[in-house]
C-alpha positions as CSV (number, residue, x, y, z in Angstrom):
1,X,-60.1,95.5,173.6
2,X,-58.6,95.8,176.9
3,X,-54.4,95.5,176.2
4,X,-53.8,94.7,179.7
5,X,-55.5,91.1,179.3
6,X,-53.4,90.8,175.9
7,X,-51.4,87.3,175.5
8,X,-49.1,87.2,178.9
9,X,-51.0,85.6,181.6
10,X,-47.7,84.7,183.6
11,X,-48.9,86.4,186.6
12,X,-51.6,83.9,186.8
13,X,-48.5,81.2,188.5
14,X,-48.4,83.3,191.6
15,X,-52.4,82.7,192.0
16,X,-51.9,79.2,191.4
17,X,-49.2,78.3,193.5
18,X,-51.2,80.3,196.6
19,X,-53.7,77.8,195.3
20,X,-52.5,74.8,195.8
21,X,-50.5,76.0,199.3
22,X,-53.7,76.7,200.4
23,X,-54.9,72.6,199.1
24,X,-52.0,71.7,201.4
25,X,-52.9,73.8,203.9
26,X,-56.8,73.1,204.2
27,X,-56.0,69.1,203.8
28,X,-53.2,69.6,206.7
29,X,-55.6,71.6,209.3
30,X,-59.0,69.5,208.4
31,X,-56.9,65.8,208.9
32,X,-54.3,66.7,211.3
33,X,-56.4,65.1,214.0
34,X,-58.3,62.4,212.0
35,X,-57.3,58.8,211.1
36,X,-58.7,59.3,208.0
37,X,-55.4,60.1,206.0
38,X,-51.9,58.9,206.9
39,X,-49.3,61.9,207.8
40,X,-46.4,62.7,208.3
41,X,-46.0,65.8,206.2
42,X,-43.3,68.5,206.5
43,X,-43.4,71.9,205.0
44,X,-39.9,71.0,204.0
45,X,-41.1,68.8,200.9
46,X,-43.6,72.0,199.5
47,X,-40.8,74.0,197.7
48,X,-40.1,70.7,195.6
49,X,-44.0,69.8,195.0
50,X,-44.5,73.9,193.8
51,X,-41.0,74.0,191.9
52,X,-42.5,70.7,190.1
53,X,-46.0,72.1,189.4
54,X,-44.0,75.5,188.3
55,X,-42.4,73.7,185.2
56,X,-45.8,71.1,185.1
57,X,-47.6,74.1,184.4
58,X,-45.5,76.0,182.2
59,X,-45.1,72.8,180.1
60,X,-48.5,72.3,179.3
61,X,-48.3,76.1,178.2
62,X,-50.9,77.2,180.7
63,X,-50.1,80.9,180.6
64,X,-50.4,81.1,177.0
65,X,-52.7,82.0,174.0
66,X,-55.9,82.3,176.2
67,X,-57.4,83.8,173.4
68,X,-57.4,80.4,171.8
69,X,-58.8,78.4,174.3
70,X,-62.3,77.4,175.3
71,X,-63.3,76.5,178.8
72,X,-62.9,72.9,178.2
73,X,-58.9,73.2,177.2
74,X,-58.7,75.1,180.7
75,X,-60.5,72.3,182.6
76,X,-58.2,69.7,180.9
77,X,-55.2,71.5,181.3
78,X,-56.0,71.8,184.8
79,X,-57.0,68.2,185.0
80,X,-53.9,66.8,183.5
81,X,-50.9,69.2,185.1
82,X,-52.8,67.9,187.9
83,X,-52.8,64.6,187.5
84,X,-48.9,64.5,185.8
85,X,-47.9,66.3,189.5
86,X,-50.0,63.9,191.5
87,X,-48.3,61.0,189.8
88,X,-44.7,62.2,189.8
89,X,-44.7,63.3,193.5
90,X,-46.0,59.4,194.2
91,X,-43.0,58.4,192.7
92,X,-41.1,60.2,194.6
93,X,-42.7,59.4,197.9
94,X,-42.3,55.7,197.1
95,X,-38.8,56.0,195.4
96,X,-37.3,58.9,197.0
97,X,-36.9,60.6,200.6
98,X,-37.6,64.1,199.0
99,X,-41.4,64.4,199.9
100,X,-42.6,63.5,203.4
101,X,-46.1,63.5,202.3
102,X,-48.4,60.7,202.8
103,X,-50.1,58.8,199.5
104,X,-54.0,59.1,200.8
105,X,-52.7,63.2,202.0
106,X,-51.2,63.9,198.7
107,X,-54.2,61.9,197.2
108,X,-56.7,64.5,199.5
109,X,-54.8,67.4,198.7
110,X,-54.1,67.5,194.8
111,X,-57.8,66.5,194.6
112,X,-58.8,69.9,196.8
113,X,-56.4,71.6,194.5
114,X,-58.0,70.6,191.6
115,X,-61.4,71.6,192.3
116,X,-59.8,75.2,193.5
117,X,-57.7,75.6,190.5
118,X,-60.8,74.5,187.9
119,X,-63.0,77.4,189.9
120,X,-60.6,79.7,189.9
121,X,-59.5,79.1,185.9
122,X,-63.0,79.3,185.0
123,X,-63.5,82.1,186.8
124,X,-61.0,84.1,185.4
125,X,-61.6,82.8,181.7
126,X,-65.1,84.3,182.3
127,X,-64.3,88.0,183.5
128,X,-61.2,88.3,180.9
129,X,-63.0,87.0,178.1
130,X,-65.8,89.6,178.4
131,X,-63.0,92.4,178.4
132,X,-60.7,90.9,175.7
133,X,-62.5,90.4,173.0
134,X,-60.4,91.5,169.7
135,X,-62.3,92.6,166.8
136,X,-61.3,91.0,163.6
137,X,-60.9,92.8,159.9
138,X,-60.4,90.1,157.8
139,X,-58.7,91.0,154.2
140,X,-58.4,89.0,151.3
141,X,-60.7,86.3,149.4
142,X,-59.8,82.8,151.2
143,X,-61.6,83.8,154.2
144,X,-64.6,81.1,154.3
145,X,-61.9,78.9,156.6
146,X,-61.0,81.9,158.6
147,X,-64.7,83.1,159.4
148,X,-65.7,79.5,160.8
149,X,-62.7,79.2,162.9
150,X,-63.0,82.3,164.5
151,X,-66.8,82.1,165.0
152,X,-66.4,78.5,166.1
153,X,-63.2,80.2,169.3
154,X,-65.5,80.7,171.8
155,X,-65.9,84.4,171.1
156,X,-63.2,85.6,171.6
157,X,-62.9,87.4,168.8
158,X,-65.5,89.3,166.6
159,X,-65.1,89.6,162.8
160,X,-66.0,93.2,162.3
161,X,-66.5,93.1,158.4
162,X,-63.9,92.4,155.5
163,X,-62.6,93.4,152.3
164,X,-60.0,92.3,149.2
165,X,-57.5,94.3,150.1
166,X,-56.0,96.8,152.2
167,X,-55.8,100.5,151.5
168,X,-56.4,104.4,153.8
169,X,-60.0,104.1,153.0
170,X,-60.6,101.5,154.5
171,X,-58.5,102.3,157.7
172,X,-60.3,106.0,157.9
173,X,-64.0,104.5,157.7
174,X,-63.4,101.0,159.9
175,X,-60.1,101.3,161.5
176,X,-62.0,103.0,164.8
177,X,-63.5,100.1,165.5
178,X,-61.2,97.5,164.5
179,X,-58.3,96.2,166.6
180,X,-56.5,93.4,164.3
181,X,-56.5,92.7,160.7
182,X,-56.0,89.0,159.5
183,X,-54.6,88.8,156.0
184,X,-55.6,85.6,154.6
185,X,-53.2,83.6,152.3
186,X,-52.5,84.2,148.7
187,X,-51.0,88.0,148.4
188,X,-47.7,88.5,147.0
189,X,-45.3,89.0,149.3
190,X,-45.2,93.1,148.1
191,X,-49.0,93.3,148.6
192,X,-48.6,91.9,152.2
193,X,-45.1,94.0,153.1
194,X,-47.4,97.3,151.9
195,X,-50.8,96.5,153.7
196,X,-48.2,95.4,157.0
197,X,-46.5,98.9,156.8
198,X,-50.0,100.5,156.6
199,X,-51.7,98.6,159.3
200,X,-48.8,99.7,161.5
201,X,-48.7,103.3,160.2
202,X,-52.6,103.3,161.9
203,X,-51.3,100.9,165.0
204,X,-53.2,98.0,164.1
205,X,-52.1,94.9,165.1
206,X,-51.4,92.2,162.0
207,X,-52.2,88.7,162.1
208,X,-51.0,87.3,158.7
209,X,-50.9,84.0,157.6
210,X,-47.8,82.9,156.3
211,X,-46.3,81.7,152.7
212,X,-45.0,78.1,153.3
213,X,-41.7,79.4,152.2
214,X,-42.0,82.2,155.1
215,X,-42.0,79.8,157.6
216,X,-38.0,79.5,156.8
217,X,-37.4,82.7,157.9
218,X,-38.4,81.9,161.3
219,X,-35.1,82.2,163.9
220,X,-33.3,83.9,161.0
221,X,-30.6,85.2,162.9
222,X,-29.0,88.9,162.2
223,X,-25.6,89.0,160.8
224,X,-23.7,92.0,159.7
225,X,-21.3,91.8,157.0
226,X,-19.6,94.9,156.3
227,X,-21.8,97.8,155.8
228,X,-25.2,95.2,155.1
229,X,-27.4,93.7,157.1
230,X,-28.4,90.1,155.9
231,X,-30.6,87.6,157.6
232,X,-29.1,84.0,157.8
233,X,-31.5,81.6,156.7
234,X,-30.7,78.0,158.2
235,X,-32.4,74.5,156.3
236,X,-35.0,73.0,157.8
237,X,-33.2,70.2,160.1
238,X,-32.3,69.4,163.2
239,X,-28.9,70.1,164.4
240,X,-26.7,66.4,165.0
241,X,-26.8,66.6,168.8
242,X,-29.9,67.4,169.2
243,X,-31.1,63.9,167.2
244,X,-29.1,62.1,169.2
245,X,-30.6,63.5,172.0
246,X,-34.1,62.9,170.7
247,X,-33.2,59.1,169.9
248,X,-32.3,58.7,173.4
249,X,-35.7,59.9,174.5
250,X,-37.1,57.7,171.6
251,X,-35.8,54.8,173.1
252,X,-36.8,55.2,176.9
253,X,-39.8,56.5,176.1
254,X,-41.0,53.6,173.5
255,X,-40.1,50.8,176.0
256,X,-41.7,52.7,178.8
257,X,-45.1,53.5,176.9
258,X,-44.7,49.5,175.5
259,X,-44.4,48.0,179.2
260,X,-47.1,51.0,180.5
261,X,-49.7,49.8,178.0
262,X,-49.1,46.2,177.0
263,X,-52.2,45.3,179.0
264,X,-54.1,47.2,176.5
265,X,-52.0,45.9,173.4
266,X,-53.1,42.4,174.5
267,X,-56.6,43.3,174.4
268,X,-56.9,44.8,171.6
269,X,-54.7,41.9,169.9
270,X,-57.8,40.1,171.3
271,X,-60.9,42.1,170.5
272,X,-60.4,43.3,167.0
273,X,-60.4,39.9,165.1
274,X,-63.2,38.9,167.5
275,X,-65.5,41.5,166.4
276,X,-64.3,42.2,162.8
277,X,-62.9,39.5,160.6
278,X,-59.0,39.8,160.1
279,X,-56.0,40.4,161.8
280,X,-55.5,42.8,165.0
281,X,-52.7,44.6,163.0
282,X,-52.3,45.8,159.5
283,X,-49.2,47.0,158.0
284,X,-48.5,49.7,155.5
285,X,-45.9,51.4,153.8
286,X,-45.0,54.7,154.1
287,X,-42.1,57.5,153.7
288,X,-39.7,57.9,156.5
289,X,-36.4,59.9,156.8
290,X,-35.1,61.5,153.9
291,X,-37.9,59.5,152.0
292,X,-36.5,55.9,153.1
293,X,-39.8,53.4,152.3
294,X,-40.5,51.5,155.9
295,X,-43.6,49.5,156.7
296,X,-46.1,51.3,159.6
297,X,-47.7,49.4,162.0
298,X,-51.0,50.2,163.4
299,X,-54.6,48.2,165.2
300,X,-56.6,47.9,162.3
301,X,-60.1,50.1,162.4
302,X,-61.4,49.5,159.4
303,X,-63.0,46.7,157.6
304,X,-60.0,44.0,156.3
305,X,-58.9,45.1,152.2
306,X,-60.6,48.4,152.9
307,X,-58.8,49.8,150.0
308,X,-59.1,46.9,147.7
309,X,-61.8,48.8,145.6
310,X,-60.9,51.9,146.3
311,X,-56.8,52.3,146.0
312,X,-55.3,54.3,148.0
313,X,-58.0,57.1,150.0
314,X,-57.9,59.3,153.1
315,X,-60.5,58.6,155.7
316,X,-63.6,60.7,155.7
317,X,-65.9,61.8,158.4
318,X,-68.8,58.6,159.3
319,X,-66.7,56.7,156.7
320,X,-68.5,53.3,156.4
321,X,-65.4,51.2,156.2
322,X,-64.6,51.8,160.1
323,X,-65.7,49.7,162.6
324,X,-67.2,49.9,165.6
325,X,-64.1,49.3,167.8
326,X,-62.1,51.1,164.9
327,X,-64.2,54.3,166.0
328,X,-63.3,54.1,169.3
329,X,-59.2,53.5,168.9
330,X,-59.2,56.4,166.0
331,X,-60.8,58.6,168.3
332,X,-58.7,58.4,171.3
333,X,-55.8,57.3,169.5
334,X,-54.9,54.2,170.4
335,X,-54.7,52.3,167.1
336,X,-51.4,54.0,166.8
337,X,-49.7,52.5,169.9
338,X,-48.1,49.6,167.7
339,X,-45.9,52.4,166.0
340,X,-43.9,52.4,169.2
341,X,-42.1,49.5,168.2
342,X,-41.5,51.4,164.8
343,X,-40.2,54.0,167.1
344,X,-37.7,51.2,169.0
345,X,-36.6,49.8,165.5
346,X,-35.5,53.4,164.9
347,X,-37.9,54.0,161.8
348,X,-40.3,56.3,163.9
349,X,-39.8,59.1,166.6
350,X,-42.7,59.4,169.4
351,X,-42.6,63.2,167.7
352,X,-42.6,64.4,164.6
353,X,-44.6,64.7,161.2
354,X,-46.8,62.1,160.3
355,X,-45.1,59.5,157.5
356,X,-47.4,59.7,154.6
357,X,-47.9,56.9,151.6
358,X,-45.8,57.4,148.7
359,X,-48.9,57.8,146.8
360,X,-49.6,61.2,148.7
361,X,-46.5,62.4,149.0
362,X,-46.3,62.5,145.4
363,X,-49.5,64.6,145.1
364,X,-48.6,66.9,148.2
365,X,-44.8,67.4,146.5
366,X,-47.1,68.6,143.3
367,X,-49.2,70.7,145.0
368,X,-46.4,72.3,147.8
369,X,-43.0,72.6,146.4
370,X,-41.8,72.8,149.9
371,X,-43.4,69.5,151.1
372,X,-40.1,67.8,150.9
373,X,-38.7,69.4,153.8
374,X,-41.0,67.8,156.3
375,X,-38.9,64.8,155.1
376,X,-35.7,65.8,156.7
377,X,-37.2,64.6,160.1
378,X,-38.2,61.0,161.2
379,X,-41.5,60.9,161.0
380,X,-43.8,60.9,164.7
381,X,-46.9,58.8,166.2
382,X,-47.2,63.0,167.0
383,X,-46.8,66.2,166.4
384,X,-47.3,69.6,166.4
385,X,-50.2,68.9,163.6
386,X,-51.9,66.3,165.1
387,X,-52.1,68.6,168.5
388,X,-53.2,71.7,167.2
389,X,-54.8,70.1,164.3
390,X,-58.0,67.7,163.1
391,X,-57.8,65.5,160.5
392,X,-60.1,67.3,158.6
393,X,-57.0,71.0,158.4
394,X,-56.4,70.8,155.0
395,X,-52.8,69.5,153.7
396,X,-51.5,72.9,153.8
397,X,-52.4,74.2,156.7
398,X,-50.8,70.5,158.0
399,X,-47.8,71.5,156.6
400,X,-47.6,74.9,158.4
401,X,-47.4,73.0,161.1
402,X,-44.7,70.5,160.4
403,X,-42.3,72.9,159.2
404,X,-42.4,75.4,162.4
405,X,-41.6,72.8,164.6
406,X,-38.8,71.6,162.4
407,X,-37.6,75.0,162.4
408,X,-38.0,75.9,165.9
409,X,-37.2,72.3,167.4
410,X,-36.2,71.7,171.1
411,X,-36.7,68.8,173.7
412,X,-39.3,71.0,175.3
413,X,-41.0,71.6,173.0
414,X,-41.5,67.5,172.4
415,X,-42.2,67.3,176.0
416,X,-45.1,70.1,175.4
417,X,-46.8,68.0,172.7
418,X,-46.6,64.6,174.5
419,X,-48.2,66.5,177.2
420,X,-50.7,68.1,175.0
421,X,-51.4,64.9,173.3
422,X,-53.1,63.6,175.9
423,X,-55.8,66.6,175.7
424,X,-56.4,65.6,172.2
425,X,-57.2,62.1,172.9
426,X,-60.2,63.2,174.4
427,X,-61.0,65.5,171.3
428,X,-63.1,63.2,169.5
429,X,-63.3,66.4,166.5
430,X,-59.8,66.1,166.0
431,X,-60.1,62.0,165.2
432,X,-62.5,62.1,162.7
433,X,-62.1,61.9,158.7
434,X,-61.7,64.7,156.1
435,X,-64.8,66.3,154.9
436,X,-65.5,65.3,151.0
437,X,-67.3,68.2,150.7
438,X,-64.8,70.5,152.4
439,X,-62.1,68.5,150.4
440,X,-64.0,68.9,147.1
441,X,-64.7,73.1,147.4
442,X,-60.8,72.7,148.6
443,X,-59.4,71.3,145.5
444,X,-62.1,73.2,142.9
445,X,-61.0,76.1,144.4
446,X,-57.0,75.5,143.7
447,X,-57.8,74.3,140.5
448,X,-59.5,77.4,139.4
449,X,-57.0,79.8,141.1
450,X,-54.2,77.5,138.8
């Protein structure tokens, strides 16, 4: 694999700023003369449009991970910075004197941008991808999960072989042509400090996937007392200001996303009894903070008393009790915009784990003794599971999720996944149901591990 390509595509800003100079440019010397476009525009306002695209950019985590993305993230990353630019410099043409532009110019311009960015991207996605391939050693016995996601990433990596464990025979005989070795889940935490420290003695890079209980070591600060060296472990919470902080957001947010969409909210109101009999919204009860009961409130997309027969059940992929119109709002989403007035009453924040029913969080509590602490956040209408996740990631895998972004909270990184959530809605993969089958070879497997 070619190190040079590994991880850090920072660089990559400098190429996209000249990009989108050059959009201004182009637009500038092929309208200057026509009537087509209104002017004026000033170079003054272009540090301002560059400096917002800068942070734009950097939210949406475009210089990131590469290795994780396929072509389409990269056209919808570039779509939607895009888009978020286009629409925040119209607000400050119309509400501000900062930018000098005209609307039908900026419109020109960030749609010439665009196209050069998308080429560009794609472009560069293509040569590095053919140079960075990483080829994968995967250890251990849960690695069915493993092998389809990385033969499903685009190729980007290569699974080179696998084995059980770890040990110098295996490092003399593959190691050559190996570059990273994934150790799956499920190896005591000795096994995995021994096969680290020999993977490292051979300068392999590790890629491990981590305990549940790891995941509280994340941040661990340093501290020295005396003549030891201890790690200081903090719960998983969020620190007092920074709630109040997130509340604030809560509240401007929900009442902006309520005014933004309520032409939708009255449609939907509208369509959902008209082609399915029952009400437009259904109500539920889950588990907020600390465990605090609340009732949910989402469109309904399934048949009215769906669960009357059944009890309590997760959706599963083409599940017959979802309607036609139900497919549609799962899919993109939009059968949870109701929540945003469980968000205003305080019950909800717009991120965070998803609140689950009591009847599941009883079975997941079982199953993951550290389930609980996804409980010392308000539960989200997002999160970091629902953006990087389908509904058909197992529990576990869920719960990774939920407790690293407890544990390594900020405001910026809720403004990453608001952003990124907008990319999902047009995942259709990530709306659908769990997989009985999956879920069945899941839960056989546990039980005859335990």
């Amino acid at each position: 694999m070619n190190q040079s390509f590994k991880g850090n595509y920072a660089p990559f800003i400098f190429i996209d700023l000249a990009l989108l100079l050059s959009g201004f440019w182009i637009t500038y010397t092929s309208f200057k003369d026509s009537s087509i476009i209104d002017f004026p525009f000033h170079t003054a306002s272009l540090p301002l449009a560059l400096g917002m695209a800068y942070m734009i950019f950097t939210f949406s985590d475009s210089y990131k991970n590469w290795e994780r993305k396929s072509v389409k993230d990269f056209m919808y990353s570039v779509v939607f910075s895009m888009a978020f630019l286009g629409f925040f410099i119209s607000l400050g043409i119309v509400f501000t004197s900062w930018f000098t532009f005209g609307i039908s110019y900026l419109i020109v311009s960030i749609s010439l941008q665009t196209l050069l960015l998308l080429l560009v991207r794609v472009l560069a996605w293509s040569f590095i991808r053919k140079r960075s391939v990483k080829r994968i050693w995967l250890i251990g016995d849960d690695d069915s999960k493993i092998h389809h996601y990385l033969e499903q990433n685009e190729n980007w990596y290569r699974i080179c072989g696998s084995s059980q464990t770890l040990d110098e025979d295996v490092l003399r005989k593959y190691g050559k042509d190996t570059d990273t070795l994934l150790i799956s889940s499920g190896f005591s935490a000795k096994e995995k400090v021994e096969m680290v420290q020999l993977a490292t003695k051979y300068g392999k890079e590790v890629l491990v996937v981590p305990e549940l209980y790891e995941l509280g070591i994340q941040g661990a600060e340093t501290y020295q007392m005396e003549d030891l060296v201890v790690f200081s472990i903090q719960p998983f919470h969020i620190h007092p200001i920074q709630q109040l902080l997130k509340r604030g957001m809560d509240v401007i947010g929900s009442i902006g996303l309520i005014l933004l969409t309520s032409p939708l909210l009255i449609l939907l109101a509208w369509l959902i009894p008209l082609t399915s009999p029952g009400p437009a919204l259904y109500k539920q009860q889950r588990l907020g903070m600390k465990g605090k009961p609340f009732w949910i409130y989402k469109f309904r997309s399934m048949v009215a008393d769906a669960e009357n027969k059944t009890g309590p059940v997760l959706a599963t992929v083409r599940d017959p009790r979802i309607t036609p119109v139900g497919s549609f709002i799962r899919a993109t989403r939009i059968d949870e915009l109701p929540q945003l007035f469980n968000v205003l009453k305080g019950e909800m924040s717009l991120i965070g784990p998803r609140p689950e029913r009591e009847y599941f969080v009883k079975q997941f509590n079982k199953q993951f003794p550290d389930y609980h602490h996804r409980l010392e956040v308000k539960p989200g209408i997002t999160g970091l599971a629902q953006v990087h996740a389908k509904y058909t990631t197992s529990a576990e895998d869920k719960l990774r999720f939920d407790l690293a972004y407890v544990k390594n909270y900020s405001l910026l990184a809720d403004w990453k996944i608001l952003i990124s959530t907008l990319k999902v809605v047009f995942h259709r993969e990530q709306a659908q149901g769990v997989d009985v089958k999956e879920t069945v070879k899941s839960v056989g497997k546990k039980r005859a591990i335990h």
